[in-house]
C-alpha positions as CSV (number, residue, x, y, z in Angstrom):
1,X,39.6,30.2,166.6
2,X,36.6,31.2,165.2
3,X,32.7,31.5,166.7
4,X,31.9,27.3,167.8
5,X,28.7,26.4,165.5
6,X,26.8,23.6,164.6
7,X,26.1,23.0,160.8
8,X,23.9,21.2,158.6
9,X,26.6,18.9,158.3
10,X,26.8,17.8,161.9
11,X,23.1,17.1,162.3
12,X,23.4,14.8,159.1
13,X,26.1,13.1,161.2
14,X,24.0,12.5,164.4
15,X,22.8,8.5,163.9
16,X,18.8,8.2,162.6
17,X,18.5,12.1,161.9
18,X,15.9,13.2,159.2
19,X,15.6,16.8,158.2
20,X,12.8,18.6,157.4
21,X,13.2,22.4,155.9
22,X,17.0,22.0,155.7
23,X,17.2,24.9,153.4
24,X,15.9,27.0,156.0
25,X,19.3,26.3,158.6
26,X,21.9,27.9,159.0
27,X,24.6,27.5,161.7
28,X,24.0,28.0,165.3
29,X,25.7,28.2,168.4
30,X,24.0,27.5,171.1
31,X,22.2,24.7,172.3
32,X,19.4,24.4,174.6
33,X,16.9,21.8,176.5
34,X,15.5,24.3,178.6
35,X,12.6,26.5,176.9
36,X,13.6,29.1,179.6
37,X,16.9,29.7,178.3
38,X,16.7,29.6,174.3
39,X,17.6,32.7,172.9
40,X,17.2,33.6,169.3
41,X,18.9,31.4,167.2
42,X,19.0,29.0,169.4
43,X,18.8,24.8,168.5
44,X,16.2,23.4,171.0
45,X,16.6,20.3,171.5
46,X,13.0,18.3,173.5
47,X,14.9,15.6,176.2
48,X,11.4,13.5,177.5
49,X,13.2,13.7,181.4
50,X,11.1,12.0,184.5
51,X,9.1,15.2,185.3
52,X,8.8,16.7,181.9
53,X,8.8,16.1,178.2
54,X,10.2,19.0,176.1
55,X,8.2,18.0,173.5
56,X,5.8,20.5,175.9
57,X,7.8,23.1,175.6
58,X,8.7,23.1,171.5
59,X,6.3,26.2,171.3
60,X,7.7,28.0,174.3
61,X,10.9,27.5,172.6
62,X,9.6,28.9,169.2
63,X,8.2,31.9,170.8
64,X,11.6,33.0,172.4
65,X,13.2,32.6,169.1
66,X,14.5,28.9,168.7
67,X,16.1,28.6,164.9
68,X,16.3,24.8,164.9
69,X,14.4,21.5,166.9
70,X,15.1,18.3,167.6
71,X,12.1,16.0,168.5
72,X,11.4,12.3,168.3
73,X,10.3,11.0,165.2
74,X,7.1,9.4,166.9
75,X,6.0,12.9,167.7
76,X,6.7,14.1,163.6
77,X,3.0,14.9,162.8
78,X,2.3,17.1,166.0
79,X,5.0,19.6,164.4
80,X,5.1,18.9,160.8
81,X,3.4,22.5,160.0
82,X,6.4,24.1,161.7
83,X,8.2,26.1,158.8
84,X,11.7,26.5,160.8
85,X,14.2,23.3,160.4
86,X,13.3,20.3,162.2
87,X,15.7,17.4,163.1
88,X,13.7,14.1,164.2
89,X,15.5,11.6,165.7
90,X,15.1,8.0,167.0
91,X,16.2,9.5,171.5
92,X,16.2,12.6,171.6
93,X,18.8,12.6,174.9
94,X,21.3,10.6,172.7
95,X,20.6,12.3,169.9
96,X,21.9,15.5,172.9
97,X,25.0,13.2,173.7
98,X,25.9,13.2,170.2
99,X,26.1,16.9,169.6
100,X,28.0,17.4,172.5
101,X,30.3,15.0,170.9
102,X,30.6,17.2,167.8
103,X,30.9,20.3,170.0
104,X,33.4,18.9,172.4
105,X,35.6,18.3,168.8
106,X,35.4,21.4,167.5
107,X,36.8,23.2,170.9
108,X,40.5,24.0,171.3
109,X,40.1,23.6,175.7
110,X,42.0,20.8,177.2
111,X,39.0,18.3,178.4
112,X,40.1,17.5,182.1
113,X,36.9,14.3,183.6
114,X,37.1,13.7,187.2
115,X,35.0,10.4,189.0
116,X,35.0,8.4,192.2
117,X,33.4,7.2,195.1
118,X,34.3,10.1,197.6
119,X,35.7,14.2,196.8
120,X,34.9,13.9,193.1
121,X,33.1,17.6,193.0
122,X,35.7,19.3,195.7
123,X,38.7,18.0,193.1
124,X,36.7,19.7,190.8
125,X,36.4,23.3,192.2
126,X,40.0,22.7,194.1
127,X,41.1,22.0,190.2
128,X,39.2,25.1,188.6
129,X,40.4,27.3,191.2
130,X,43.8,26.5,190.6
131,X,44.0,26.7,186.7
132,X,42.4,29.5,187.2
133,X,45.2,31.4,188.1
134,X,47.0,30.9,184.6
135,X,43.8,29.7,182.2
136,X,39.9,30.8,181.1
137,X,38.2,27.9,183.0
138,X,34.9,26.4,182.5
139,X,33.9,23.6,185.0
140,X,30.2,21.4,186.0
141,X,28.1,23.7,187.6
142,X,26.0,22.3,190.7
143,X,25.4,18.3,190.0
144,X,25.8,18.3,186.4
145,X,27.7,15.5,186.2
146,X,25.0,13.0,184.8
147,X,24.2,11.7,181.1
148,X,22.4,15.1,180.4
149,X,24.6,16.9,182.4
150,X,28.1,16.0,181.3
151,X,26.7,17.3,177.8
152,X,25.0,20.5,179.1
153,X,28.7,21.9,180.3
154,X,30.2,20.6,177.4
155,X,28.0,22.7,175.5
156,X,28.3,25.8,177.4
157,X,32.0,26.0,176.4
158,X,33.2,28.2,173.6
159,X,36.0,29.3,171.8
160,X,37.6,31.0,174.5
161,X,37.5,28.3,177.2
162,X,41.1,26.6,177.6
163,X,40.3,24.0,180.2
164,X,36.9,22.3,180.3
165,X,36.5,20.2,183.9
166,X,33.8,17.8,183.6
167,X,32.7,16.4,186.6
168,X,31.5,12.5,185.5
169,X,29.3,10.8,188.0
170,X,27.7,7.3,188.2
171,X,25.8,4.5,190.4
172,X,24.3,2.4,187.8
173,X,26.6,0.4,184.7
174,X,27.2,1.6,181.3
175,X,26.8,5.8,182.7
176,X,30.8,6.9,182.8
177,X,31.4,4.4,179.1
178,X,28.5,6.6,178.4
179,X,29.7,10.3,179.3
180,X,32.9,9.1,178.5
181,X,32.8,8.8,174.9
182,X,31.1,12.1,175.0
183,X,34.2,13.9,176.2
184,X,36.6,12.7,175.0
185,X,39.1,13.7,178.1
186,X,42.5,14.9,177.7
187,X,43.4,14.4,181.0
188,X,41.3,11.7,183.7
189,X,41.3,11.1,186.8
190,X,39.4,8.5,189.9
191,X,39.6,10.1,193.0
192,X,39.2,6.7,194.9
193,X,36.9,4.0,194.6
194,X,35.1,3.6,197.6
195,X,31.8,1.5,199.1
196,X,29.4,4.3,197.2
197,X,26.8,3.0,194.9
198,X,28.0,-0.6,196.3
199,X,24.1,-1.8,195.6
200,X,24.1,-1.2,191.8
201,X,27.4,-1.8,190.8
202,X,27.9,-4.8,193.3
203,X,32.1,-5.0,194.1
204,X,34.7,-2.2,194.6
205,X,36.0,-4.3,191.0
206,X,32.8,-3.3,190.1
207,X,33.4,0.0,190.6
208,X,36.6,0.7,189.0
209,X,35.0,-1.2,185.8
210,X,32.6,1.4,185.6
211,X,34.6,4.3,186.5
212,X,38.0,3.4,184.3
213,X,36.2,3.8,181.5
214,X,37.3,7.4,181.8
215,X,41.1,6.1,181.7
216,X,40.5,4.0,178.7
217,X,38.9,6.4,176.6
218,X,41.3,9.4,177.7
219,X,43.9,5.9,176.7
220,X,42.4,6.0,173.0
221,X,42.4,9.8,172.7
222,X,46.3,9.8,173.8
223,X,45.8,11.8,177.0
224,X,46.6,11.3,180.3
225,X,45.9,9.5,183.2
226,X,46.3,10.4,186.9
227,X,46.6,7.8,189.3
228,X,46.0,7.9,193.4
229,X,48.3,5.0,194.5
230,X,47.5,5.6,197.8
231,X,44.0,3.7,196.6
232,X,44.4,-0.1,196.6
233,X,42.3,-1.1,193.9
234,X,43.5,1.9,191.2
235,X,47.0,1.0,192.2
236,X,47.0,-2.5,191.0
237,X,45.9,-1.6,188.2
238,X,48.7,1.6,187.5
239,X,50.6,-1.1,184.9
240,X,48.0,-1.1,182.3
241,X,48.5,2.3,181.7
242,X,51.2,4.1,179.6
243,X,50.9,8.1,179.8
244,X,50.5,8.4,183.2
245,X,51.0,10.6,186.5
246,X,50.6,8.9,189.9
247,X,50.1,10.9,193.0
248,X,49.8,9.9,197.2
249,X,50.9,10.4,200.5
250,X,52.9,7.0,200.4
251,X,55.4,4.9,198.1
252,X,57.1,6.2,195.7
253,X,54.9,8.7,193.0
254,X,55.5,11.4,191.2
255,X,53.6,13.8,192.9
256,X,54.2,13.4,196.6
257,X,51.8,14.8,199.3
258,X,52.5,15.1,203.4
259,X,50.7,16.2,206.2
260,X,53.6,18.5,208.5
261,X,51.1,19.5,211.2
262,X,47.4,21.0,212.1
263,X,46.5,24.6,213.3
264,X,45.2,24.8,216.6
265,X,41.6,25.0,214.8
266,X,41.7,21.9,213.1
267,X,43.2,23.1,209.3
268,X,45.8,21.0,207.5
269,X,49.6,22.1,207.1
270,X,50.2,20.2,203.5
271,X,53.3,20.1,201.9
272,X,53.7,19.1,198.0
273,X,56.7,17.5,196.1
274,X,57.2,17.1,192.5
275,X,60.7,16.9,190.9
276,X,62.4,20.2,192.0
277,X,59.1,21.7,193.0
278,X,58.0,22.4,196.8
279,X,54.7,23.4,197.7
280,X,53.5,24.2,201.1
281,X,50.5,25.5,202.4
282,X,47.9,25.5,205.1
283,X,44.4,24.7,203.5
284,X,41.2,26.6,204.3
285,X,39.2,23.8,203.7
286,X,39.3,21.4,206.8
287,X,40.2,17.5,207.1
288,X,42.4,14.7,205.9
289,X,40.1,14.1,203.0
290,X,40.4,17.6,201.4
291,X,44.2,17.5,201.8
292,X,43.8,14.3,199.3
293,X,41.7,16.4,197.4
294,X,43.9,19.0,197.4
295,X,46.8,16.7,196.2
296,X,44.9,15.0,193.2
297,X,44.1,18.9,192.0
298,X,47.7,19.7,192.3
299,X,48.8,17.2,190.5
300,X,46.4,18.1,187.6
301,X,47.6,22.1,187.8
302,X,51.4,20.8,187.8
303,X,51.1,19.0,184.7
304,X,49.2,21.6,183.1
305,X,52.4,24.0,184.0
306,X,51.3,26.0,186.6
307,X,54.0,27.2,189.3
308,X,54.2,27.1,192.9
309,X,53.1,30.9,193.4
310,X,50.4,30.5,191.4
311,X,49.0,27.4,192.8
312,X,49.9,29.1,196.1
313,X,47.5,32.1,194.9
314,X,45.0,29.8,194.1
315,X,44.6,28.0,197.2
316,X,43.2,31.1,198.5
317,X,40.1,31.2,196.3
318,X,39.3,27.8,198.0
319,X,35.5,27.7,199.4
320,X,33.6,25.0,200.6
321,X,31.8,22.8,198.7
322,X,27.5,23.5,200.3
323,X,27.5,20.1,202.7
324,X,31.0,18.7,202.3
325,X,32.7,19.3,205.3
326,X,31.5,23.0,205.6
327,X,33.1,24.2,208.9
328,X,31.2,27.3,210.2
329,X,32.4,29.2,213.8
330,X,30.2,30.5,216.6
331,X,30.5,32.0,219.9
332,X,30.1,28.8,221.4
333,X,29.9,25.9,218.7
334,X,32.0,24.9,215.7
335,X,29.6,23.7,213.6
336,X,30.4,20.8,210.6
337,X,27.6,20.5,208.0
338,X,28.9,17.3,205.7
339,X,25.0,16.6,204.7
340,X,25.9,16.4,201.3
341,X,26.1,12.6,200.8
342,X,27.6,9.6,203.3
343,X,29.8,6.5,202.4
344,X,32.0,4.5,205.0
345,X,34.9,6.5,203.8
346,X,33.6,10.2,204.4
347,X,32.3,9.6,207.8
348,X,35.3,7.9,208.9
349,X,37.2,11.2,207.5
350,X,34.4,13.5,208.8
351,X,34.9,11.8,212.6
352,X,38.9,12.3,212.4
353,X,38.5,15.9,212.0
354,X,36.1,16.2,214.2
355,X,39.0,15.1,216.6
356,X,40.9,17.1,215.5
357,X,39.4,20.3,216.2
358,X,40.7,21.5,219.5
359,X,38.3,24.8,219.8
360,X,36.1,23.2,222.7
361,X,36.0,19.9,224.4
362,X,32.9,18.6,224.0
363,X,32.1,16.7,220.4
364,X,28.6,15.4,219.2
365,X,27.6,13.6,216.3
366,X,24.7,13.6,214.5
367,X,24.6,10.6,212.1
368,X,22.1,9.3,209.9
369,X,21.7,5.8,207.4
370,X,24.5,5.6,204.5
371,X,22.4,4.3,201.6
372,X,23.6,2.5,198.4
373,X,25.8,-0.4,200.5
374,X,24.0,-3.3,199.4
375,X,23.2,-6.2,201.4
376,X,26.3,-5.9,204.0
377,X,24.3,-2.4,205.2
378,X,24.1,-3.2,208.6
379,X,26.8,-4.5,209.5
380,X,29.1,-2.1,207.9
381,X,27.1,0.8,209.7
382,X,28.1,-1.5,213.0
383,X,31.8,-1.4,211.9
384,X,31.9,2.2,212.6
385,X,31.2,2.3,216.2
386,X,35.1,1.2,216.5
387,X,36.1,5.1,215.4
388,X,34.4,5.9,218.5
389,X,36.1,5.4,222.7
390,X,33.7,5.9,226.0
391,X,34.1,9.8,226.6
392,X,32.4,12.3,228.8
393,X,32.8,14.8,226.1
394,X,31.2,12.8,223.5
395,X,27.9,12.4,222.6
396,X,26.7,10.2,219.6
397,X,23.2,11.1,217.8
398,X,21.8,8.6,215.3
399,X,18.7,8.6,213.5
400,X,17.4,6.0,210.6
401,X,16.2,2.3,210.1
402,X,20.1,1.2,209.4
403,X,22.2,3.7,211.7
404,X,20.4,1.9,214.6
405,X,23.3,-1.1,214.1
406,X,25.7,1.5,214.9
407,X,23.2,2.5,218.2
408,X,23.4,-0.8,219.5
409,X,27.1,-1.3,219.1
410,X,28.2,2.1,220.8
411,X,25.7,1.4,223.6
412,X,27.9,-2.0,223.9
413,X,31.2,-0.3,224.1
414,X,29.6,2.4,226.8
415,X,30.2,5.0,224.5
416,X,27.1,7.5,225.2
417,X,24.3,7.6,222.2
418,X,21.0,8.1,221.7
419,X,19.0,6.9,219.0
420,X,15.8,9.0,217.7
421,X,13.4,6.7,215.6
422,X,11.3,10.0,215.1
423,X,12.7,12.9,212.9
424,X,10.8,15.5,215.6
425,X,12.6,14.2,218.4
426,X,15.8,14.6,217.2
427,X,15.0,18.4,216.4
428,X,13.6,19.1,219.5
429,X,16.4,17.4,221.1
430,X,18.9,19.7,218.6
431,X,16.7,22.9,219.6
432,X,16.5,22.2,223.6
433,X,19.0,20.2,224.7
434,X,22.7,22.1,226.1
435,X,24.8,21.3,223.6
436,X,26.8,24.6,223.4
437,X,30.4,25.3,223.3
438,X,30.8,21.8,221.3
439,X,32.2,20.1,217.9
440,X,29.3,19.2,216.4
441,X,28.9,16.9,212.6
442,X,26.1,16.6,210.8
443,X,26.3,14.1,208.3
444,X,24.4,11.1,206.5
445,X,22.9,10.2,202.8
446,X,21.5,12.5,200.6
447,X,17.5,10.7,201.2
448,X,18.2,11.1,205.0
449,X,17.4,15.2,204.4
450,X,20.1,16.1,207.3
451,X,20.6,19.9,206.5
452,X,17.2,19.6,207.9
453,X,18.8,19.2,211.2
454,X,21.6,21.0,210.5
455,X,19.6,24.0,209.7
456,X,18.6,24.1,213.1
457,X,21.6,24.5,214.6
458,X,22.5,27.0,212.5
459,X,19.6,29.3,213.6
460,X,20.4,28.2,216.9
461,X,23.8,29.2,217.4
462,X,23.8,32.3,215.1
């Protein structure tokens, strides 16, 4: 396959595109919206984003040896003396979208999309680690998974990638239909469809409307669909679609998943059916929720034909996600930095392994507020004080305006927590009090900055 370019012919395609000085293109292939990073021959495209407006920039851009722009059509005259092509446009971010449309069609790679409420970006690396072993992988960096970012990876692809793995996130209606018809997918796939982002999109129906878009489109292009039927809501729905591959720890599916045992330092023993195929393994990434993970991603690799061995192989380039259930060891504390993001369903999993973990005795938690759950906030941040029994080993920390519901309730049961209405407090508390040879979790929403306090620790026990 030959150099992946875009031509005169696609910008004439893109909806409300005027050229000026079309003569003067010719193909290019790349694509940027970051001055920084244009290189000669470079299209630069000016995105108007909530801290800048490329439109800024266009110079920059020029000076680093941009072939092409794209601007908006309002902002015409500023650069009508410019004697390079330039593309005006009605948005320039859809205007983005659309091209990497036309550049997602012109690549040969298998387009895998991954959503859901909980594990969407481990599934991710968990998949790209495992095709790895038998294709040339290009996956969403960082938290590219937006309506500018599912376009950005699908523009770094080129004519050697074989699997593209788009990560495709949402909390507000009409994002994933969005990104969707951007890629295009060959393969999809919901990891669940949890309580996240309950406050925008209202309902867990809510949620699968919004997040099955991926299905239907990967529906229209012929693909294939992968199904968690251990998930209530995307198993009732498994009959509406045809090309399909379900996956769980229960029922019957085609890809089966079960948990044969733990290691003494909390790891998960996995074992993996599918047809005449057995898989088994013991995880380096810790808790119930990554051996789910690690089942969806299997079931992606062992449609895409990848053996045992190798997904054996691959399993051993596992790392951490930064803040998902990071487990790091010390001397005298195990400690679990999950400060990535918090929903009902990954502190529930983040408590279980915390039991799990038989290294020392003594467990504390340090929680702060889940955001995004909508008016029933409170009372589901009550709910969770069930997970927890009256223990002298255990010590619950909570901090936040909402996580105080969970205070209360745990004071009720006589299960030992403390509640810290001042930020300081709880970090002097972290940095003074004796909390060695514990289990400690750090864990809460992404606003509720807890890698602050888990920072601490970290300097304190290293």
């Amino acid at each position: 396959m030959g150099k992946v370019k875009i031509t005169i012919e696609d910008l004439f395609n893109i909806p409300s595109a005027e050229i000026y000085n079309p003569d003067a293109y010719k193909s290019l292939s790349t694509v940027e919206i970051d001055s920084r990073k244009v290189k000669k021959g470079s299209l630069f495209v000016a995105i108007k984003g909530e801290k800048f407006d490329g439109h800024d920039f266009v110079k920059d851009a020029l000076k680093k040896g941009a072939a092409a722009v794209i601007i908006d059509s309002k902002k015409f005259k500023k650069f009508s003396s410019l004697e390079i092509p330039v593309i005006t446009v009605d948005d320039t971010t859809k205007a983005f979208g659309e091209l990497a449309r036309i550049w997602r069609n012109k690549l040969s790679a298998k387009v895998i999309s991954i959503t859901g409420s909980n594990g969407k970006t481990t599934v991710k690396e968990m998949t790209a680690a495992l095709l790895a072993e038998k294709y040339n992988v290009i996956k969403t960096e960082a938290n590219n998974n937006n309506h500018i970012g599912v376009p950005l990876t699908i523009l770094s692809a080129d004519e050697k990638c074989e699997v593209l793995i788009l990560e495709q996130g949402t909390n507000h209606f009409g994002e994933i239909p969005y990104s969707a018809k951007i890629s295009q997918p060959d393969l999809s796939l919901i990891t669940n469809i949890g309580d996240a982002h309950l406050e925008f999109l209202k309902s867990q129906e809510g949620i699968f409307k919004e997040k099955s878009a991926l299905y239907d489109e990967t529906n229209k292009h012929g693909g294939t669909v992968f199904l968690n039927m251990d998930d209530q809501i995307i198993s009732k729905k498994a009959g509406q679609y045809k090309s399909k591959v379900t996956y769980g720890f229960k029922g019957k599916v085609d890809v089966k998943g079960k948990i044969v045992g733990y290691t003494e330092d909390g790891r998960t023993e996995i074992l993996i059916i599918y047809k005449d195929k057995k898989i088994k393994t013991v995880l380096p990434l810790y808790g119930e929720s990554n051996a789910k993970n690690f089942l969806a991603a299997s079931a992606i690799a062992l449609k895409l034909g990848l053996t045992p061995k190798q997904i054996i192989n691959g399993v051993k380039n596992f790392k951490a996600v930064h803040g998902r259930l990071d487990v790091m060891k010390f001397k005298n504390a195990v400690l679990i930095d999950d400060t990535y993001n918090a929903s009902p369903a990954s502190v529930i999993s983040a408590i279980e392994l915390v039991k799990k973990i038989k290294t020392f005795k003594k467990k504390l938690f340090v929680l702060g507020d889940m955001y995004e759950l909508g008016k029933n906030s409170p009372k589901i941040h009550k709910e969770l004080a069930k997970l927890f029994s009256a223990d002298k080993n255990l010590t619950v920390l909570t901090t936040g305006n909402i996580m105080k519901h969970m205070h209360s309730e745990l004071r009720k049961n006589k299960v030992r927590s403390i509640h810290f209405y001042l930020r300081e407090a709880l970090a002097l508390y972290l940095k003074y009090e004796e909390i060695e040879n514990s289990v400690i979790l750090v864990k809460g929403s992404r606003g509720m900055k807890m890698e602050e306090f888990e920072n601490i620790l970290e300097t304190r026990f290293e």
